[in-house]
MARVO-9308 format. One record per residue (C-alpha): y, z, x; residue in one letter. Coordinates in steps of 0.001 Angstrom, whole numbers, plus 500000, padded with zeros to 6 digits. Layout:
REM MARVO-9308
YZXA;...
This chain:
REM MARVO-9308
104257947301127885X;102832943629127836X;098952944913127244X;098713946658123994X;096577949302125000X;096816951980127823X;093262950175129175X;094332946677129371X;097425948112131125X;095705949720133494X;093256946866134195X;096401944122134387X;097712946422136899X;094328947030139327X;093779943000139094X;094458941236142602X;095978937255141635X;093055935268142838X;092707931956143952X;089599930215143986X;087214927463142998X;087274927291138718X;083904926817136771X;085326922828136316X;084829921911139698X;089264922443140626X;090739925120142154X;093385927170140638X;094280930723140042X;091999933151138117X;093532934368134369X;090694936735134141X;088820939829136051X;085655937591134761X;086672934357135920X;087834935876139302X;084177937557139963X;083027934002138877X;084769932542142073X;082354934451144260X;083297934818147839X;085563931977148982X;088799933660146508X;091671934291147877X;093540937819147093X;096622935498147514X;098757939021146614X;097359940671149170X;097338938397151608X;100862937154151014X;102420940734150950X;100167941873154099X;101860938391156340X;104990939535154947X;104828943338156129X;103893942136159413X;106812940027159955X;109294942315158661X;107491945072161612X;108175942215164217X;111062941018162902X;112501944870163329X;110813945308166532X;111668942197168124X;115530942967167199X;115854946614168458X;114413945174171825X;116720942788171813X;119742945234171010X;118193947801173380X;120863949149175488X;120884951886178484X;124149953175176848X;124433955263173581X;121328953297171297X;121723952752168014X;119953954190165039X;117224951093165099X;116804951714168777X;116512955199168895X;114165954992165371X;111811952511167262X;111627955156170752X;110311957665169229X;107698955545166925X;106458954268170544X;107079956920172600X;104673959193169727X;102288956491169514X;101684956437173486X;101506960185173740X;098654959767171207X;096989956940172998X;097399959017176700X;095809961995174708X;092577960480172888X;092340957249175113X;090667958097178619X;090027954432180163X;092510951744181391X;093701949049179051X;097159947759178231X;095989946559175342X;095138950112173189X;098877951133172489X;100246947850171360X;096989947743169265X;097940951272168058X;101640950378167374X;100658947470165670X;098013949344163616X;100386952652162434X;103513950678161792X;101686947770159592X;099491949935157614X;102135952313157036X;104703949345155381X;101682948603153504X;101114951624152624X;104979952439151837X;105098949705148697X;103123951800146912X;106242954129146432X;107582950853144598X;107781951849140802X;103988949974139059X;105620947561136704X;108666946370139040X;106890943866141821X;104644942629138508X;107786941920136577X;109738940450139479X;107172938010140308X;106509937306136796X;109640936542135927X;109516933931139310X;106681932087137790X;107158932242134564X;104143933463133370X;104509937257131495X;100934937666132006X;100960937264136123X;098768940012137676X;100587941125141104X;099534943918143334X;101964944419146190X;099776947370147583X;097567945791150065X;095884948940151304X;094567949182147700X;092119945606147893X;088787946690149966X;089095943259151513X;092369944165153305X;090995947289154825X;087823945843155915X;089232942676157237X;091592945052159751X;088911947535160300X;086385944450161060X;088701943617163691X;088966946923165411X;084524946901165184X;084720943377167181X;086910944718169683X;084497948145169728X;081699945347170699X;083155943649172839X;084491946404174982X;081218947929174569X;079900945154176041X;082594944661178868X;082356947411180300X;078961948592180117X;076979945173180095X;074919943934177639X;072227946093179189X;073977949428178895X;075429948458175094X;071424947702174161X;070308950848176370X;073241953088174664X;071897952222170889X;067799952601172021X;067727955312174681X;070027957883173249X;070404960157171661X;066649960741172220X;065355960505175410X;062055961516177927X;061301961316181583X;057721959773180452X;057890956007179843X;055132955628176653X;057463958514174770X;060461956914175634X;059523953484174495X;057942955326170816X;061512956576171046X;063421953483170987X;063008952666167387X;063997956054165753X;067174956017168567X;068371952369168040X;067979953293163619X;070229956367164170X;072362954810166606X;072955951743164350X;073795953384161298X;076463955663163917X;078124952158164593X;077715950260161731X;078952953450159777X;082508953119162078X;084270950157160462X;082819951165157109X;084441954780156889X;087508953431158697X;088335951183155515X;087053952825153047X;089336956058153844X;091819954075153737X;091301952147150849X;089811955347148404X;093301957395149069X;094814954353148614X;093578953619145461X;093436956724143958X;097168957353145094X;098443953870143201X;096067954452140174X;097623957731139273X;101635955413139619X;099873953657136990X;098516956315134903X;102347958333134968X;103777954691133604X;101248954605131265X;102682958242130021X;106456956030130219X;105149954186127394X;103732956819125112X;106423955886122705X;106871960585123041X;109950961587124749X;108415965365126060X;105661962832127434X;108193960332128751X;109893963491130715X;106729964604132065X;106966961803133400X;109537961728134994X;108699964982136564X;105424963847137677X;106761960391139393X;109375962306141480X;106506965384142480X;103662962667143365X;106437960122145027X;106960963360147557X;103911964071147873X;102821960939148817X;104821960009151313X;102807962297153236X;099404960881152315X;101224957117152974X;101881958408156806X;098933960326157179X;096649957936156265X;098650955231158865X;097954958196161537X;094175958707160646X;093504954949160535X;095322954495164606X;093821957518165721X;089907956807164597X;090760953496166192X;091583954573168811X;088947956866169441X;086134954140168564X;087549951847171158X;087606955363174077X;083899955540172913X;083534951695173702X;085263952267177214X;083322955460178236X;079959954350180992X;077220956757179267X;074877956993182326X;
């Protein structure tokens, strides 16, 4: 290992590279967790960021060439991989999404194939996308983290997106009257006036904390499995470099076991993420009377 402890090992390895504004005035890339906090909230996660951009264009990039290889004749393996991706993501929008937009199952394609890649680097061995992009720049002690799904500010930023488009549907289709009347007359309500209106503050607090609580549990799902799924990668390579060979082949054992295992927690956690969404954005469509 570069660190000399099993800590700063750990810590090298749960460090995003940041980019920010330096205590001098510049702007440059952080060397420490310290002098990343110092940044404050205009750093760049450029490893998340740059690896997110990337997945996505690898998912059109695939897409956009099985469309245009798509034949009516006998398909290919890409074509016949990417039919039944959309034809199970549209049988789960038609199932959960009861209103009329086009929109929803590109949005839900979009969402289960790009977290999933994201998700899918974390079956990437800990020290290899470090090394690799160390040995690029030249600098041994580079912290890299290819997982995106694993930086709170990826998950948020996507499920931030989904919230807007929860609002403004909301809004669409039930008018700004309706969206304000669905978060203060419900889910409390009373045929006389004076008890409704002492109503309307305890409804719109509950109400509130419903929505505002719907972006906030959609990332942080995410990101806590996430997490916890690359943190014990790192903890097995930290048992690599024991320096004990009946440690070293534990694991070994362990890294193949939680490898399988994870691949369903990778793809589940893709599924969860498109399905809450779309949910959420049925909600948003449904007239509440």
């Amino acid at each position: 290992m570069a660190e000399t402890t099993a800590s700063g090992y750990i810590q090298h390895h749960l460090q995003n590279l940041t980019f920010g504004q330096l205590p001098n005035g510049g702007w440059g890339f952080a060397h420490t967790a310290a002098e990343a906090k110092e940044m404050g909230f205009w750093a760049f996660h450029v490893d998340t960021l740059g690896w997110s951009v990337a997945l996505g264009l690898i998912f059109v990039f695939l897409f956009r060439m099985a469309a245009k290889r798509a034949t009516s004749g006998q398909p290919g393996g890409l074509q016949n991989f990417v039919e039944v991706l959309i034809e199970f993501v549209d049988s789960s929008v038609k199932d959960t999404f009861h209103g009329r937009n086009p929109l929803i199952a590109p949005l839900a394609l979009t969402i289960f194939v790009w977290v999933f890649l994201m998700n899918a680097v974390d079956l990437v061995p800990v020290d290899w996308i470090p090394k690799l992009a160390a040995f690029i720049t030249g600098d041994p002690h580079l912290v890299f983290r290819a997982v995106s799904t694993t930086d709170p500010n990826a998950t948020l930023g996507m499920s931030l997106s989904v919230f807007a488009l929860i609002i403004f549907y909301s809004i669409k289709v039930k008018g700004i009257g309706g969206f304000i009347g669905e978060l203060t007359l419900h889910p409390f309500g009373s045929k006389n006036i004076f008890v409704q209106a002492l109503l309307i503050p305890v409804n719109f607090l509950l109400e509130f904390v419903t929505l505002v609580a719907k972006p906030i549990s959609l990332a942080l799902r995410l990101f806590g499995n996430m997490y916890a799924g690359e943190l014990v990668f790192i903890l097995i390579a930290v048992m690599f470099g024991s320096g004990l060979l009946w440690l070293s082949g534990l694991g070994v054992v362990l890294q193949w076991a939680w490898a399988v295992f994870h691949i369903l927690i990778i793809t589940l956690q893709a599924f969860i993420f498109m399905m809450l969404s779309i949910v959420y954005l049925s909600m948003a469509h449904e007239e509440n009377h």
